[in-house]
PDB file as gemmi writes it, atoms N, CA and C in Angstrom:
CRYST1    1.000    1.000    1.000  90.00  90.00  90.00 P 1                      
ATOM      1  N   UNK A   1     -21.568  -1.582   9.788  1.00  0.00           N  
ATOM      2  CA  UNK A   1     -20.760  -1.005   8.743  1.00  0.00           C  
ATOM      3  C   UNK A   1     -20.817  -1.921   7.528  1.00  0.00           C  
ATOM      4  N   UNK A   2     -21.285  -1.441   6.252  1.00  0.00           N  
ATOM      5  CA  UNK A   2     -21.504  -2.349   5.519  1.00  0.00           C  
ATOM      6  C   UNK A   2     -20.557  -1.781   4.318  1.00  0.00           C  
ATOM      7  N   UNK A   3     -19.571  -2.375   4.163  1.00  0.00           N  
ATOM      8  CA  UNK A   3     -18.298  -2.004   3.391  1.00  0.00           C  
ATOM      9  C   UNK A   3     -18.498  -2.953   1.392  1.00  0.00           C  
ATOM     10  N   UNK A   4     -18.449  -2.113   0.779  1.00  0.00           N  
ATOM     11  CA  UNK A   4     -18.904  -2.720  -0.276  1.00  0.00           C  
ATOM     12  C   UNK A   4     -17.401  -3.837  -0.871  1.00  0.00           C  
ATOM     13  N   UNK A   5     -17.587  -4.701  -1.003  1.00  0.00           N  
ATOM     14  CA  UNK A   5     -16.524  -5.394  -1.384  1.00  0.00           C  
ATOM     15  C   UNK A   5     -16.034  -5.678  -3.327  1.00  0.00           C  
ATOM     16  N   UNK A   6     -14.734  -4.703  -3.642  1.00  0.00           N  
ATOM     17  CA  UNK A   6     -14.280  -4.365  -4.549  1.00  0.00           C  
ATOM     18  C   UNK A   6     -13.900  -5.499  -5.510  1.00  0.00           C  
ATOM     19  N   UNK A   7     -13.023  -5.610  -6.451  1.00  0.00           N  
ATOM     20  CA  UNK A   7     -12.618  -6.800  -7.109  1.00  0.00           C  
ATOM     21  C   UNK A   7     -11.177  -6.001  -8.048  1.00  0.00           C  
ATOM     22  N   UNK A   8     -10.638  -6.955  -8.134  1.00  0.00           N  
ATOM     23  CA  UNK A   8      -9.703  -6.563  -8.944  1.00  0.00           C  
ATOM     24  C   UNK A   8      -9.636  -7.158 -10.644  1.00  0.00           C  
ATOM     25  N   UNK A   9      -9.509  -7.360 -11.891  1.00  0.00           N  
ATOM     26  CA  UNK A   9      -9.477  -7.384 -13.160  1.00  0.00           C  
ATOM     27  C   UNK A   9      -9.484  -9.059 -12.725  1.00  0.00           C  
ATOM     28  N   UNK A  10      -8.220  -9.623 -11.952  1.00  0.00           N  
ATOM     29  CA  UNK A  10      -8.328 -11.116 -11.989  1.00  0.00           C  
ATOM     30  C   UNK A  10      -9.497 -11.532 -10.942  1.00  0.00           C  
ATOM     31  N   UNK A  11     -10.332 -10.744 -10.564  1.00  0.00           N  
ATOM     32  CA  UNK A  11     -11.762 -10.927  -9.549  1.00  0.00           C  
ATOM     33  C   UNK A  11     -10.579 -11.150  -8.107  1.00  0.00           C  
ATOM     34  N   UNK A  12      -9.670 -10.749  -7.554  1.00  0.00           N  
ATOM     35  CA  UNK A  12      -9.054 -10.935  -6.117  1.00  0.00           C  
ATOM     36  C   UNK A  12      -9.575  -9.526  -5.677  1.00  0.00           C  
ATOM     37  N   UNK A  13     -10.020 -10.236  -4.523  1.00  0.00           N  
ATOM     38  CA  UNK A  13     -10.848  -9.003  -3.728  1.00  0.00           C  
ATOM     39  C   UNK A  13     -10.148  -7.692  -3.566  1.00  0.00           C  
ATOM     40  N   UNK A  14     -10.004  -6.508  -3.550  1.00  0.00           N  
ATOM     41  CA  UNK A  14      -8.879  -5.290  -3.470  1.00  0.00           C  
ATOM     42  C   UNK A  14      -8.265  -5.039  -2.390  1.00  0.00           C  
ATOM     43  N   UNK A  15      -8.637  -5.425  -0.995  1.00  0.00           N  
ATOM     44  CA  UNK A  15      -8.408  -5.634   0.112  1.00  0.00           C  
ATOM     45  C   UNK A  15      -6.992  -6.388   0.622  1.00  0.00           C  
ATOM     46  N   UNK A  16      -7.190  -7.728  -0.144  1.00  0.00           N  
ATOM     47  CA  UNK A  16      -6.493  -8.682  -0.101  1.00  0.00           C  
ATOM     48  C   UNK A  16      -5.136  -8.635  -1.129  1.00  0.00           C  
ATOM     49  N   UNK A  17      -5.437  -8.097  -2.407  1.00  0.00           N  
ATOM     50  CA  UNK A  17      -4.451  -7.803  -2.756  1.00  0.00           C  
ATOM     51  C   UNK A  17      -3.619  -6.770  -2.439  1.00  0.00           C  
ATOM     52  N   UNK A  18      -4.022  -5.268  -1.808  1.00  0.00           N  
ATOM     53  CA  UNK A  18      -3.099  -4.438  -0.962  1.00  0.00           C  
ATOM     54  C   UNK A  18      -2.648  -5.346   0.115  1.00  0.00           C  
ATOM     55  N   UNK A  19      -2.967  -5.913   0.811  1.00  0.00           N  
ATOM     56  CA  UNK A  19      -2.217  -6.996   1.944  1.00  0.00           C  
ATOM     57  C   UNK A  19      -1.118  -7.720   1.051  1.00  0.00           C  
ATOM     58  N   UNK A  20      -1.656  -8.369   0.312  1.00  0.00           N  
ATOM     59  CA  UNK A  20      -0.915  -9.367  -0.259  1.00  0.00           C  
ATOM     60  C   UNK A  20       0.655  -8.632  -0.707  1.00  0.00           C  
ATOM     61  N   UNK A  21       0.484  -7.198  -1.017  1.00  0.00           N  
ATOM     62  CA  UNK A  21       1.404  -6.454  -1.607  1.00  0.00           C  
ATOM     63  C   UNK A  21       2.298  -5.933  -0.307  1.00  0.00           C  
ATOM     64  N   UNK A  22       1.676  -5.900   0.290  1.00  0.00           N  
ATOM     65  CA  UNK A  22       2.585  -5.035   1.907  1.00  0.00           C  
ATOM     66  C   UNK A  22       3.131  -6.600   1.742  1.00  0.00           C  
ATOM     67  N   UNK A  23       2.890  -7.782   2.481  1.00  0.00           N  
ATOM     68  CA  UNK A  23       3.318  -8.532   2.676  1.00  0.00           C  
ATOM     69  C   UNK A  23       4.498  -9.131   2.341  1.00  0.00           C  
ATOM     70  N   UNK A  24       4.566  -9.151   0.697  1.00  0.00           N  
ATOM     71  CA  UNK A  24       5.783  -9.182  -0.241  1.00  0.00           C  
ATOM     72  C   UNK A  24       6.710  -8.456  -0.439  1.00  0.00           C  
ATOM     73  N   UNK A  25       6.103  -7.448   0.157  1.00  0.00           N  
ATOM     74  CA  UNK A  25       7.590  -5.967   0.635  1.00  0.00           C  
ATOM     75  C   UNK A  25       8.330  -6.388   1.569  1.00  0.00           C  
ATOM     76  N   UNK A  26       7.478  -6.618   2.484  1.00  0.00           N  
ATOM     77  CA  UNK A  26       8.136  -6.680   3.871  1.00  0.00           C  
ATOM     78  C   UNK A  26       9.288  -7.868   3.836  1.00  0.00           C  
ATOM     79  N   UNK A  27       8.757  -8.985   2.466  1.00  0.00           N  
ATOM     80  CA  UNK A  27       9.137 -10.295   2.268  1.00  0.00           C  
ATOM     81  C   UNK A  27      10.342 -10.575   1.622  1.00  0.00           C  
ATOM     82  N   UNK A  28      10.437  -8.880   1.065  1.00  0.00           N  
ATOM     83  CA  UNK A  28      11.111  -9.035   0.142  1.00  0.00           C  
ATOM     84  C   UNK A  28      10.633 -10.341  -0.978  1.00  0.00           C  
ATOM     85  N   UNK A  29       9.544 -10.645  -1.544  1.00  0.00           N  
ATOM     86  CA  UNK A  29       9.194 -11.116  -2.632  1.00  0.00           C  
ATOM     87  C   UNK A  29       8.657 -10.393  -3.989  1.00  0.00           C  
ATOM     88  N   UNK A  30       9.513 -10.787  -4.982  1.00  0.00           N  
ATOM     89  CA  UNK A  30       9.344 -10.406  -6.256  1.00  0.00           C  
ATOM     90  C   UNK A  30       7.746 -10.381  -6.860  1.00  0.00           C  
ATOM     91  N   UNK A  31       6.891 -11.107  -6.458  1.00  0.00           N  
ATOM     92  CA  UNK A  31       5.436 -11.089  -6.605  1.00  0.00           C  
ATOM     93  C   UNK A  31       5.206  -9.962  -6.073  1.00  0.00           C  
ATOM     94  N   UNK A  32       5.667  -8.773  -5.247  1.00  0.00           N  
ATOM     95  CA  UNK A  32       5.544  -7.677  -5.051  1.00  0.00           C  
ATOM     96  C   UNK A  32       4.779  -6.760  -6.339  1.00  0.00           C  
ATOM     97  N   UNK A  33       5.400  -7.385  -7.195  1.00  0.00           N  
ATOM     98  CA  UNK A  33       5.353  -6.291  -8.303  1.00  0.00           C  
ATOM     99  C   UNK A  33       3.746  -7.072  -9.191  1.00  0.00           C  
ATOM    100  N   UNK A  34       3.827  -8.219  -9.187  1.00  0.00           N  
ATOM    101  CA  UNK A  34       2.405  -8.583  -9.765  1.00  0.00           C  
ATOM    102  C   UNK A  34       1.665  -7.938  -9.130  1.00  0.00           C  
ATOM    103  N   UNK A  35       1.076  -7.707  -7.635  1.00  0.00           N  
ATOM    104  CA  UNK A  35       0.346  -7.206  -6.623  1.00  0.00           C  
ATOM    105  C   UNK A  35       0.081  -5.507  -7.267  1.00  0.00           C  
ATOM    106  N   UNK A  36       1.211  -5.122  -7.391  1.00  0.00           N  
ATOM    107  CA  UNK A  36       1.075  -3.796  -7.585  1.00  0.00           C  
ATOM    108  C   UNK A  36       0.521  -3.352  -8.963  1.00  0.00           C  
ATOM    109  N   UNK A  37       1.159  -4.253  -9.963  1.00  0.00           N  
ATOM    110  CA  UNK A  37       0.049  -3.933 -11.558  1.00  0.00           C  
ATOM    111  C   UNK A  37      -1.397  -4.772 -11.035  1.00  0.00           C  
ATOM    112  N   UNK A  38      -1.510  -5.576 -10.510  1.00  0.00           N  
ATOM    113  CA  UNK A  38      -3.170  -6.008 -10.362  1.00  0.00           C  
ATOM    114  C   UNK A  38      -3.575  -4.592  -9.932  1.00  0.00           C  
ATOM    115  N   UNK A  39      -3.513  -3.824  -9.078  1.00  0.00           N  
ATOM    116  CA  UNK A  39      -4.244  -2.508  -8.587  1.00  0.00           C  
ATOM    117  C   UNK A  39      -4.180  -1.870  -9.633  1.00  0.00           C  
ATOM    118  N   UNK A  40      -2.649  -1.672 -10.475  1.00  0.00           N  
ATOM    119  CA  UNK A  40      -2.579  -0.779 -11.697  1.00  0.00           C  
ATOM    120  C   UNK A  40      -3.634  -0.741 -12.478  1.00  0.00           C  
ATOM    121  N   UNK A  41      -3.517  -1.808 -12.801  1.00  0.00           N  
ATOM    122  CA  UNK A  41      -4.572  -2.142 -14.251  1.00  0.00           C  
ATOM    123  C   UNK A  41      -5.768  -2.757 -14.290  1.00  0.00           C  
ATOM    124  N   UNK A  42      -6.330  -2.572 -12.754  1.00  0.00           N  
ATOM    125  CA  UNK A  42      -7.572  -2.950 -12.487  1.00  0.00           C  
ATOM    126  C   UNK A  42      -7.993  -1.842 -12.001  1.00  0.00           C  
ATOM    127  N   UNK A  43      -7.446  -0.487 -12.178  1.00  0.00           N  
ATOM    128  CA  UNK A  43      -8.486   0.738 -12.310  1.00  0.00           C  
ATOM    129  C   UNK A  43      -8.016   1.486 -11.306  1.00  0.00           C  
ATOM    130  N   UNK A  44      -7.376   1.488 -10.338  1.00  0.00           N  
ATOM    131  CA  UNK A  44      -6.645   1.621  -8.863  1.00  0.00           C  
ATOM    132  C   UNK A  44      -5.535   2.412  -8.753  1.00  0.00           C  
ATOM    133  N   UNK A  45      -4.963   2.989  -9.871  1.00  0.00           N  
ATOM    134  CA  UNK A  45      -3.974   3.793 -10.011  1.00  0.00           C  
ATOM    135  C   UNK A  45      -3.945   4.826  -9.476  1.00  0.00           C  
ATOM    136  N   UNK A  46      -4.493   5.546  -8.590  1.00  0.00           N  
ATOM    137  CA  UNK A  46      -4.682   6.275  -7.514  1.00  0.00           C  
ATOM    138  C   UNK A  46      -4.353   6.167  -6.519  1.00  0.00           C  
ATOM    139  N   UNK A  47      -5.148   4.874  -5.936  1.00  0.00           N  
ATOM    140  CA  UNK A  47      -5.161   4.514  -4.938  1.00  0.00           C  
ATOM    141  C   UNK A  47      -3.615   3.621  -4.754  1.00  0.00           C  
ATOM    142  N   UNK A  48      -3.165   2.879  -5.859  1.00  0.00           N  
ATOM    143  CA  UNK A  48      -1.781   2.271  -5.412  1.00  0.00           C  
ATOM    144  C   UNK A  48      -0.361   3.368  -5.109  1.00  0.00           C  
ATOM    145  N   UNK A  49      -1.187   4.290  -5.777  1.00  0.00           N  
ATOM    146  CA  UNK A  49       0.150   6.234  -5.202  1.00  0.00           C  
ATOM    147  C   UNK A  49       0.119   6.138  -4.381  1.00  0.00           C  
ATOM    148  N   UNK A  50      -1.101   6.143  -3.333  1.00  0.00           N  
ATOM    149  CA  UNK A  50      -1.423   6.464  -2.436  1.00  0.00           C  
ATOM    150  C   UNK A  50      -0.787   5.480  -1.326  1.00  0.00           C  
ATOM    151  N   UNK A  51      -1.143   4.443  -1.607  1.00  0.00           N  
ATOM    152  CA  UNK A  51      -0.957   3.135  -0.503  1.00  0.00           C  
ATOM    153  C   UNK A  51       0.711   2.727  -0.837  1.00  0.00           C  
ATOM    154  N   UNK A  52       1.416   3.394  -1.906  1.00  0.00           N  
ATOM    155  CA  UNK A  52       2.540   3.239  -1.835  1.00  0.00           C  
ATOM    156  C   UNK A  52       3.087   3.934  -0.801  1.00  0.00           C  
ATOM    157  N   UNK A  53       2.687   4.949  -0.722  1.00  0.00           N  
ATOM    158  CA  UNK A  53       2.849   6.010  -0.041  1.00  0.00           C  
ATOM    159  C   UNK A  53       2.886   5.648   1.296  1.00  0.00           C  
ATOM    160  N   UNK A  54       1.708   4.937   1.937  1.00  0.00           N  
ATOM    161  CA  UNK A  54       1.462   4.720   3.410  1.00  0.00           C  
ATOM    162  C   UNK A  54       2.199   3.363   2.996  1.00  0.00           C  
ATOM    163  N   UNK A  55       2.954   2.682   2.606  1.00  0.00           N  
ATOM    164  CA  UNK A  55       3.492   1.859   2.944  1.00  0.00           C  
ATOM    165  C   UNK A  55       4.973   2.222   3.133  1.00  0.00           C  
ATOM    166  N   UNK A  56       5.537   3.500   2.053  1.00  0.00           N  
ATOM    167  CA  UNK A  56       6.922   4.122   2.809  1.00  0.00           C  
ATOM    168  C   UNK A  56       6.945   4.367   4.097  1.00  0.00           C  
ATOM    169  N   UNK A  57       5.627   5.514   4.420  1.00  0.00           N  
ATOM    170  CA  UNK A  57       5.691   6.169   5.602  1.00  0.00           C  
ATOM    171  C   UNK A  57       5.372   4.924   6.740  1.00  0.00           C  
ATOM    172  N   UNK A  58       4.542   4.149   6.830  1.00  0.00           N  
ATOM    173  CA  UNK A  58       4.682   3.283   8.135  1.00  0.00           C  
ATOM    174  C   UNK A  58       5.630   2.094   8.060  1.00  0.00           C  
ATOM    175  N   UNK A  59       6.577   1.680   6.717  1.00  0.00           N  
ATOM    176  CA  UNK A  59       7.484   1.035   7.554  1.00  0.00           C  
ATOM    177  C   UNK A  59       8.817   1.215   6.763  1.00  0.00           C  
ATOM    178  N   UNK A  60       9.138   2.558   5.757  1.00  0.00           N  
ATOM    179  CA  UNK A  60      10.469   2.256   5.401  1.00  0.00           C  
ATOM    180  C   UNK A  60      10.837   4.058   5.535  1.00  0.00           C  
ATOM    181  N   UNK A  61      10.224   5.039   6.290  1.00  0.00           N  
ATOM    182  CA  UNK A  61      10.716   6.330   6.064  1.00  0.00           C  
ATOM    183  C   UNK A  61      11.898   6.995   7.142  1.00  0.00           C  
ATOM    184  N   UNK A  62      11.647   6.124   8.452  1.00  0.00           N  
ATOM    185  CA  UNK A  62      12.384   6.712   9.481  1.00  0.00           C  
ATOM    186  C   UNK A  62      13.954   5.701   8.585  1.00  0.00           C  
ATOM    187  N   UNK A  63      14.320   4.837   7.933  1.00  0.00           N  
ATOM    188  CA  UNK A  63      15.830   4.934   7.810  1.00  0.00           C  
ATOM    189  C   UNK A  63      16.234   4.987   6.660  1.00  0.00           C  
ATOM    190  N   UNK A  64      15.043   5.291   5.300  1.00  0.00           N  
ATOM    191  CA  UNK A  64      15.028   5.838   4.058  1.00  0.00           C  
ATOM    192  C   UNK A  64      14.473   7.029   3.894  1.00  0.00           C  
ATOM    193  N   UNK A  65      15.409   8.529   4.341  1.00  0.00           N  
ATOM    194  CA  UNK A  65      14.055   9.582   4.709  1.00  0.00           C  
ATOM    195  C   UNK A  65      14.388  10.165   3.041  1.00  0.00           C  
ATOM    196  N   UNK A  66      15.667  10.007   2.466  1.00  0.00           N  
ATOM    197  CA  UNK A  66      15.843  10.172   0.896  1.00  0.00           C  
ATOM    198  C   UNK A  66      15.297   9.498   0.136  1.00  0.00           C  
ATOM    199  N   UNK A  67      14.313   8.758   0.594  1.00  0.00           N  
ATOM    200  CA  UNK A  67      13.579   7.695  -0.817  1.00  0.00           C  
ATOM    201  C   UNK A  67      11.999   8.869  -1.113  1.00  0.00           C  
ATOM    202  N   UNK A  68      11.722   9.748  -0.035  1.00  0.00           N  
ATOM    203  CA  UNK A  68      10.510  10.130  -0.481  1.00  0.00           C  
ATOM    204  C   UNK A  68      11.003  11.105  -1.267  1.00  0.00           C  
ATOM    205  N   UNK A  69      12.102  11.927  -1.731  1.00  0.00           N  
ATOM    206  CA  UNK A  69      12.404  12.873  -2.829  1.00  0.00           C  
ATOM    207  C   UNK A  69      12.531  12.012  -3.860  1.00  0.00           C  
ATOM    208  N   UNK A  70      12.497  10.573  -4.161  1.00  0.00           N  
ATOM    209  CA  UNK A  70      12.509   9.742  -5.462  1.00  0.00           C  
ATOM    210  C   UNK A  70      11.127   9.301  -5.711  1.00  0.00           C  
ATOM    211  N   UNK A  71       9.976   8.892  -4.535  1.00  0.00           N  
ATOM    212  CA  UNK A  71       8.570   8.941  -5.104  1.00  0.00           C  
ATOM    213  C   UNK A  71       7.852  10.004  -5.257  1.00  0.00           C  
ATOM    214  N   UNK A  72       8.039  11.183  -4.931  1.00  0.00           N  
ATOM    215  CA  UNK A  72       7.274  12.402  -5.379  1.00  0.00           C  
ATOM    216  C   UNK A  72       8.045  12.535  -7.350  1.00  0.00           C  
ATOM    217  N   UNK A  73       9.263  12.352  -7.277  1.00  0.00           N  
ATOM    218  CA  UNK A  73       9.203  12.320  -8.630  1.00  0.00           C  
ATOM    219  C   UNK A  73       8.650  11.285  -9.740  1.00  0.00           C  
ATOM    220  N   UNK A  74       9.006  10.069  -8.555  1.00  0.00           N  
ATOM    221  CA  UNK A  74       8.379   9.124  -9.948  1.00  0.00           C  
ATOM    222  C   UNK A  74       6.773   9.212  -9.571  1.00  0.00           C  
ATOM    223  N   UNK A  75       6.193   9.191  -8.184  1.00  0.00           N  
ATOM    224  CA  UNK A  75       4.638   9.066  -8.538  1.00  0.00           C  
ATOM    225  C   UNK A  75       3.949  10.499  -8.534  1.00  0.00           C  
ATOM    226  N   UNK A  76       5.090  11.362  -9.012  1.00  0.00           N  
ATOM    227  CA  UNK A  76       4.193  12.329  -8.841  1.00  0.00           C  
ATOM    228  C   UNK A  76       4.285  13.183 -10.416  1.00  0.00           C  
ATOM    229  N   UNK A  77       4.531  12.397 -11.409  1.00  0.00           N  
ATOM    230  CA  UNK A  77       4.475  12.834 -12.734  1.00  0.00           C  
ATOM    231  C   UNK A  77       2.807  12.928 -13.172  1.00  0.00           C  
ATOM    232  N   UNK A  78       2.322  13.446 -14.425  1.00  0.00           N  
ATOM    233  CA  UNK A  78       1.111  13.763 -14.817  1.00  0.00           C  
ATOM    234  C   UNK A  78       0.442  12.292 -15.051  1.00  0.00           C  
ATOM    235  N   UNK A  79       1.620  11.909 -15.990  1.00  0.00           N  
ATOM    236  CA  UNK A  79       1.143  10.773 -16.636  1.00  0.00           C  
ATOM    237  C   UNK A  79       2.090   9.097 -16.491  1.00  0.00           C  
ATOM    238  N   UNK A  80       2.329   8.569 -15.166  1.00  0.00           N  
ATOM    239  CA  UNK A  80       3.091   8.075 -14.969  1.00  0.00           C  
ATOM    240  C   UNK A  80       3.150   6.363 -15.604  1.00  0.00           C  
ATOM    241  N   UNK A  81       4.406   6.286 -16.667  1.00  0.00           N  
ATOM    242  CA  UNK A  81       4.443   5.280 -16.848  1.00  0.00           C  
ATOM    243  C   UNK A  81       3.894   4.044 -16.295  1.00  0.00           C  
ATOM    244  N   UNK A  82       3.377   2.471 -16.856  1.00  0.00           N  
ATOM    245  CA  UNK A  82       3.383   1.525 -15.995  1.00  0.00           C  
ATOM    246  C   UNK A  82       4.943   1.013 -15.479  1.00  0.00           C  
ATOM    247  N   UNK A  83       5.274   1.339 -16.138  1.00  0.00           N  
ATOM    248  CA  UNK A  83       6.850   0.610 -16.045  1.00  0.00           C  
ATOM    249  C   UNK A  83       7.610   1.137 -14.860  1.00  0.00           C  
ATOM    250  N   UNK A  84       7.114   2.162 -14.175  1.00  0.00           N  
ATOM    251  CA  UNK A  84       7.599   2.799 -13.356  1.00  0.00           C  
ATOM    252  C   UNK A  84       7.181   2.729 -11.795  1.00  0.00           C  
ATOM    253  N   UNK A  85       6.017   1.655 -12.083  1.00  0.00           N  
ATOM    254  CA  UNK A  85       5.525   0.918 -11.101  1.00  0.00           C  
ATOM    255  C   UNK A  85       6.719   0.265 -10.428  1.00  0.00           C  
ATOM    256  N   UNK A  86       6.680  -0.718 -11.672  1.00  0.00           N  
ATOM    257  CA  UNK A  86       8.046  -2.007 -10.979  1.00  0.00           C  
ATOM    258  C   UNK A  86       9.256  -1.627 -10.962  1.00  0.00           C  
ATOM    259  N   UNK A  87       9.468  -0.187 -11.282  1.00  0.00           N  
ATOM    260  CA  UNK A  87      10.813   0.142 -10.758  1.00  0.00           C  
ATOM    261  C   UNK A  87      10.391   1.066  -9.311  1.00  0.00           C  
ATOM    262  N   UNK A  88       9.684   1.803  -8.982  1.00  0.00           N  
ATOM    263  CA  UNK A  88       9.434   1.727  -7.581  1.00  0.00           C  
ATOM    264  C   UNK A  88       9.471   0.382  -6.821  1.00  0.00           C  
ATOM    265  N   UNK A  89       8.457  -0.174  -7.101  1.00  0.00           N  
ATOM    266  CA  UNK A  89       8.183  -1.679  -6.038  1.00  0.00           C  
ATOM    267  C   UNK A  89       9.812  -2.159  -6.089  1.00  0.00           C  
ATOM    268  N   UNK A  90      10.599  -2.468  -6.991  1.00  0.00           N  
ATOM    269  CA  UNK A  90      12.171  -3.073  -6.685  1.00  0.00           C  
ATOM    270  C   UNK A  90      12.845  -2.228  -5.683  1.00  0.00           C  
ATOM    271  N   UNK A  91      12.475  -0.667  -6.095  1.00  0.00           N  
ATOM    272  CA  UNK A  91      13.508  -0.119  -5.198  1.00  0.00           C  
ATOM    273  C   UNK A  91      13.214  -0.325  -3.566  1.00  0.00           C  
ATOM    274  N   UNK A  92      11.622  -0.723  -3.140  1.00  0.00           N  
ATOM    275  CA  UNK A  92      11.034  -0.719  -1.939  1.00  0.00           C  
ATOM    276  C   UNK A  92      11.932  -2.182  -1.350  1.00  0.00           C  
ATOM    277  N   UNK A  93      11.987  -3.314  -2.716  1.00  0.00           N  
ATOM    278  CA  UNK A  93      12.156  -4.131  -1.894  1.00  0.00           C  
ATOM    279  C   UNK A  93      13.592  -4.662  -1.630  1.00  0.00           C  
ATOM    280  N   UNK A  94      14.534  -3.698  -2.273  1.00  0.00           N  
ATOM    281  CA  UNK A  94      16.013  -3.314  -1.689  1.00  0.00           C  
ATOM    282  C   UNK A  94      16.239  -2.496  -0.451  1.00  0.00           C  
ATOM    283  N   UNK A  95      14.941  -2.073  -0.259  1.00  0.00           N  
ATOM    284  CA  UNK A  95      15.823  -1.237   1.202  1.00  0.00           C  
ATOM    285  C   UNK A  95      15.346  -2.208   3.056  1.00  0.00           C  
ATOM    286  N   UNK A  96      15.816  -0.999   3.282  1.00  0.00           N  
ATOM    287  CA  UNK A  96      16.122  -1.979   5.084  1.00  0.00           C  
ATOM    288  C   UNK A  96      14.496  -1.238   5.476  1.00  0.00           C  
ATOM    289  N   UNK A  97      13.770  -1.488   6.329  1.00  0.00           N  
ATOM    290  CA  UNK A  97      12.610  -1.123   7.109  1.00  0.00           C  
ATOM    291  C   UNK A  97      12.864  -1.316   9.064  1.00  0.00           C  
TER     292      UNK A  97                                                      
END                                                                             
């Protein structure tokens, strides 16, 4: 399997920075939110909807099942602010998992 290896704007591999970002959730660390504009603004804005997404559902949906009617609105606008990044990522890293 020969997996092409990505980069992010500051050259951190893309891999490592989605880890790095689960990690700081779970950590409750405020670098949460750097993690999440590196994907932003290194072209990834898709993919960080997305992986926000699988990061509600595998570890914060069974005792936040009202937080996914607040990311379909915020990540599911046309044109979604950056700013609305780091107010998702705060709200992730206030809740219980």
């Amino acid at each position: 399997m020969n997996k092409e290896i990505q980069f992010t704007r500051y050259l951190y591999e893309k891999d490592e920075v989605k880890m790095a970002l689960v990690v700081c959730i779970l950590n409750k660390k405020d670098e949460a939110i750097f993690w999440a504009y590196e994907l932003y603004y290194s072209g990834f804005k898709n993919e960080l909807y997305a992986f926000i997404w699988q990061i509600y559902y595998d570890f914060f949906a069974t005792q936040n099942p009202g937080f996914a009617v607040y990311l379909s609105k915020k990540l599911g606008q046309p044109l979604i602010e950056d700013r609305l990044i780091s107010s998702v990522i705060q709200n992730l890293l206030i809740r219980s998992f």
